[in-house]
C-alpha positions in Angstrom: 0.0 0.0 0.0 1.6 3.1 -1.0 2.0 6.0 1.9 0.0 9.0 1.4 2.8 12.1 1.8 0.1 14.7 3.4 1.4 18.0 3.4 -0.1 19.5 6.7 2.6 17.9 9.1 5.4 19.2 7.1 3.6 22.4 6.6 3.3 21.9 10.5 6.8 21.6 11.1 8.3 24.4 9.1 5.9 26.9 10.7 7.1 25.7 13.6 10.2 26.1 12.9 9.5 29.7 12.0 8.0 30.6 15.4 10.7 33.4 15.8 8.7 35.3 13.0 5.7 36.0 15.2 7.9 39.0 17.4 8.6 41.1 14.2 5.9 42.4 12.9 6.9 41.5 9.3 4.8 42.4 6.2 4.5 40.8 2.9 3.3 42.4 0.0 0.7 40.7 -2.7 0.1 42.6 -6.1 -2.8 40.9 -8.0 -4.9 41.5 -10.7 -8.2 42.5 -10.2 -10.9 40.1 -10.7 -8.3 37.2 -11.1 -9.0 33.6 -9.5 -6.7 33.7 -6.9 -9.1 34.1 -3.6 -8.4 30.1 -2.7 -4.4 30.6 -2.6 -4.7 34.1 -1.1 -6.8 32.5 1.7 -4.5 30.4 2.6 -1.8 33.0 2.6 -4.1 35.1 5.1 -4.7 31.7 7.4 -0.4 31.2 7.7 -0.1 35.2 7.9 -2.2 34.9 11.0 -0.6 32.2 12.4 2.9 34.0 12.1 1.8 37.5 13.0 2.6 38.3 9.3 0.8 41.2 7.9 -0.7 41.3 4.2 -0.6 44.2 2.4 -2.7 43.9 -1.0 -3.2 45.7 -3.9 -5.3 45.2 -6.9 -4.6 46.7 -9.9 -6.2 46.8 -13.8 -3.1 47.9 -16.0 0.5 46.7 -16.7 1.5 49.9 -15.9 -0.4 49.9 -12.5 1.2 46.8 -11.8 5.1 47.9 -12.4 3.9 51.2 -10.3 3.0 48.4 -7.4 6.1 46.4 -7.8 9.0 49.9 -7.6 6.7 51.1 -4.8 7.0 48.3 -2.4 10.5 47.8 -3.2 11.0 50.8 -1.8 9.1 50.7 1.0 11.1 49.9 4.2 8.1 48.1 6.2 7.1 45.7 3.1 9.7 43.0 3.9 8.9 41.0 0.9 6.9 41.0 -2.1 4.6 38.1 -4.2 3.3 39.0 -7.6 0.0 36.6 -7.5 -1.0 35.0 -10.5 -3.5 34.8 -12.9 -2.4 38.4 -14.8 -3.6 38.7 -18.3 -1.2 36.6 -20.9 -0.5 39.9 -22.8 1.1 41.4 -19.9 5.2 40.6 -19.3 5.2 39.4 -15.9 9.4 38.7 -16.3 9.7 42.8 -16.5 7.3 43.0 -13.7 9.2 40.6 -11.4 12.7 41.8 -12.4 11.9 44.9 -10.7 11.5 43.2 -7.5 14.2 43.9 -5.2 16.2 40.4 -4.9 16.0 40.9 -1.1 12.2 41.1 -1.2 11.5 38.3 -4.0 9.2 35.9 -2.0 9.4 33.5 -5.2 13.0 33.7 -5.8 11.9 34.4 -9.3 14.8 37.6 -9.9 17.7 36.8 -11.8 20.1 36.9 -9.1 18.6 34.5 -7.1 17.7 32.1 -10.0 21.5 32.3 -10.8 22.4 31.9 -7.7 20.2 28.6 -7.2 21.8 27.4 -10.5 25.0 27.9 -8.8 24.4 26.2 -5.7 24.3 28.8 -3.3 21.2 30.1 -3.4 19.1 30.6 -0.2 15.6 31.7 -1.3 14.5 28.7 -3.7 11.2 29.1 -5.5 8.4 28.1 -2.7 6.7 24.7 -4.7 10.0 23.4 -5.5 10.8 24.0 -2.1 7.9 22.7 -0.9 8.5 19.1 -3.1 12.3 18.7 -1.7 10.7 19.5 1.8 8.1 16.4 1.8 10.6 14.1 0.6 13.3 15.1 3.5 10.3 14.7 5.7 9.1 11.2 4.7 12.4 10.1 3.7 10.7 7.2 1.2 13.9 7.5 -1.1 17.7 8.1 -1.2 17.9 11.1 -3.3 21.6 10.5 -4.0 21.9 8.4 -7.0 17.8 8.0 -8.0 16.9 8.9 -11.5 14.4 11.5 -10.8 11.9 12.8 -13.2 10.9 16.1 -13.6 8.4 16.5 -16.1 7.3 20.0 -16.6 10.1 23.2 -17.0 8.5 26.4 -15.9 10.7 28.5 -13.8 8.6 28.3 -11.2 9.1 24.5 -10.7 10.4 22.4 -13.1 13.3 24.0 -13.4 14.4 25.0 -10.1 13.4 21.7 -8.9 15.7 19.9 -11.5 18.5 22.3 -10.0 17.4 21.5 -6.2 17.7 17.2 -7.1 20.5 17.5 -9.5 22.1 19.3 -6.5 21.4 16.7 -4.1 23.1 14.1 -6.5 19.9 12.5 -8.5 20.2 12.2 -12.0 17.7 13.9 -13.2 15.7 14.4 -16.4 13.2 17.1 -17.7 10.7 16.3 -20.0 8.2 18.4 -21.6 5.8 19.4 -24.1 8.3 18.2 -27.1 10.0 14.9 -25.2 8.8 11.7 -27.5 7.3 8.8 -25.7 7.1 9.6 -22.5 5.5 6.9 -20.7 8.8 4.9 -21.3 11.0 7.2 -20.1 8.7 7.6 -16.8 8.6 4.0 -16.3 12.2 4.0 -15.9 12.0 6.9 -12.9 12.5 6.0 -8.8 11.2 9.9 -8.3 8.1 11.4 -10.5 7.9 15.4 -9.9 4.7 16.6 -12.3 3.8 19.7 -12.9 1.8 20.5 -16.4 -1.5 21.5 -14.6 -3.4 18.9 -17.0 -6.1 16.7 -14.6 -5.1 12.9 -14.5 -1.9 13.7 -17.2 -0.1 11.2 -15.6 -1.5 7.9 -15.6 -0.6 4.1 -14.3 1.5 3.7 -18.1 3.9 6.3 -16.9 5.1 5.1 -13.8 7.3 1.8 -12.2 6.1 -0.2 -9.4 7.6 1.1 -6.4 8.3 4.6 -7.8 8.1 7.5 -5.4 5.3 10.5 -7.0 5.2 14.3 -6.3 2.0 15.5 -7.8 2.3 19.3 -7.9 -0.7 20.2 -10.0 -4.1 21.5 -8.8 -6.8 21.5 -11.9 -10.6 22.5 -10.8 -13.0 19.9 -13.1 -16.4 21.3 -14.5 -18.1 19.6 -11.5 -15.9 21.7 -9.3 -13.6 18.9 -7.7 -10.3 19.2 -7.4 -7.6 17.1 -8.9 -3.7 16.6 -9.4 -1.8 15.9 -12.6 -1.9 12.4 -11.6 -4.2 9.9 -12.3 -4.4 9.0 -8.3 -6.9 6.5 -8.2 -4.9 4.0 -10.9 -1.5 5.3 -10.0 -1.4 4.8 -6.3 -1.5 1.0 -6.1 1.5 0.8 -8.1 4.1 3.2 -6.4 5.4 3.3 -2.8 4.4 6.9 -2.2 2.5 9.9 -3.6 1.4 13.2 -2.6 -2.3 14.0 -2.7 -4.7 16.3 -4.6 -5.7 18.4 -2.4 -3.7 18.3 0.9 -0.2 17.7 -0.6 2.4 20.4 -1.9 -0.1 23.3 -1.5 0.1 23.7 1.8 3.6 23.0 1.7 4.3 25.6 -0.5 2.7 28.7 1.3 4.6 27.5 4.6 8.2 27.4 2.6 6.9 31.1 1.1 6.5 32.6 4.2 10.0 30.7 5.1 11.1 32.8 2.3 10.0 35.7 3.6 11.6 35.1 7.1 15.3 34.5 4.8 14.2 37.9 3.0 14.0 39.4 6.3 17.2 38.3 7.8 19.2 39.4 4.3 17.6 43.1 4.6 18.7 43.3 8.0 22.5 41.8 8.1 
């Protein structure tokens, strides 16, 4: 029977771990669009805020240039400690020249340049949260030996495919990306001790794809017509095959916004050295 990696106790431990946060009065900053569909995530931001005596300091706005405004004003801004662009914003818009002008100190997401190059390079400290969030669930579990594993990333969005090749490559996997162009798939997955998924297409990855005894990180969250909630990951077919996997809800999610607000804490302590 495969384990079920829940997120909640490791979201549990890094908050506590974060416990210092509570005395100092930190704020972070969230720039979304207006109207946009981001009142589930932003909930759960306000929940952890509460819980670390984080303030949130939101604005809406309507135009790119509104946006940019946002972004150089809270950079500036000595009590905004850190700063999360929350998507959806409209495709036209270019959210790399938004996020570029976040100040690498205050980039929540560790989206800036500097930090991305420095997480190429190994020395990064802020690592983007989901990422962050997938390496923290497997340190917590401990199901597999990262060191040595072929490890599968499929999906390269610098927001997590990417940096989350970097993160396992760094820990000695050997890792592979695929994506929208890598030709039959299913048997390169098969041949993976680690699955990492994240294409945001319901039930992409199905019981063809994966091992037996394979470890899966399901980092997708896709709303159906009927309003449930699913993975990436073909759960119900997948599970009996591997030796663990992360649920749809209640896996990485909550993970993630408990390694953001970790971020936050890091971009605290680098603003004040």
């Amino acid at each position: 029977m495969a384990l079920i990696m829940k997120g909640k106790p490791v979201a549990d431990a890094i908050y506590e771990e974060l416990q210092p946060m509570t005395s100092l009065n930190l704020t972070l900053g969230i720039i979304k669009y207006k109207g946009s569909d981001a009142g589930g995530y932003l909930s759960g931001l306000s929940k952890a805020a509460q819980r670390l005596n984080v303030q949130l300091r939101v604005n809406e706005v309507e135009q790119f240039q509104e946006l940019t405004q946002s972004v150089v004003a809270m950079g500036n801004d000595p009590q905004v400690h850190g700063i999360l662009l929350l998507k959806p914003f409209p495709k036209e818009w270019n959210f790399r020249q938004a996020s570029d002008l976040i100040p690498p100190e205050k980039d929540v997401d560790a989206l800036h340049p500097v930090n991305f190059g420095k997480l190429a390079q190994g020395r990064g400290k802020l690592v983007p949260a989901t990422p962050q969030a997938v390496l923290s669930i497997l340190d917590f579990y401990n199901v597999l030996p990262l060191e040595g594993a072929n490890a599968l990333v499929i999906g390269r969005s610098e927001a997590v495919g990417l940096p989350a090749f970097l993160q396992l490559m760094q820990r000695n996997a050997t890792v592979t990306v695929a994506h929208s162009r890598t030709k039959d798939l299913p048997s390169l997955s098969r041949q993976a001790d680690l699955v990492v998924v994240a294409v945001g297409k319901p039930n992409f990855l199905t019981k063809d794809h994966v091992k037996e005894g394979a470890v899966v990180i399901d980092v997708g969250t896709n709303v159906l017509e009927d309003g449930k909630v699913v993975g990436d990951v073909d759960r119900e077919n997948v599970e009996p095959l591997v030796r663990a996997i992360t649920p749809v809800p209640g896996g990485v999610g909550s993970v993630t916004t408990a390694c953001l607000f970790k971020n936050l804490f890091l971009c605290y302590q680098e603003q004040t050295r």
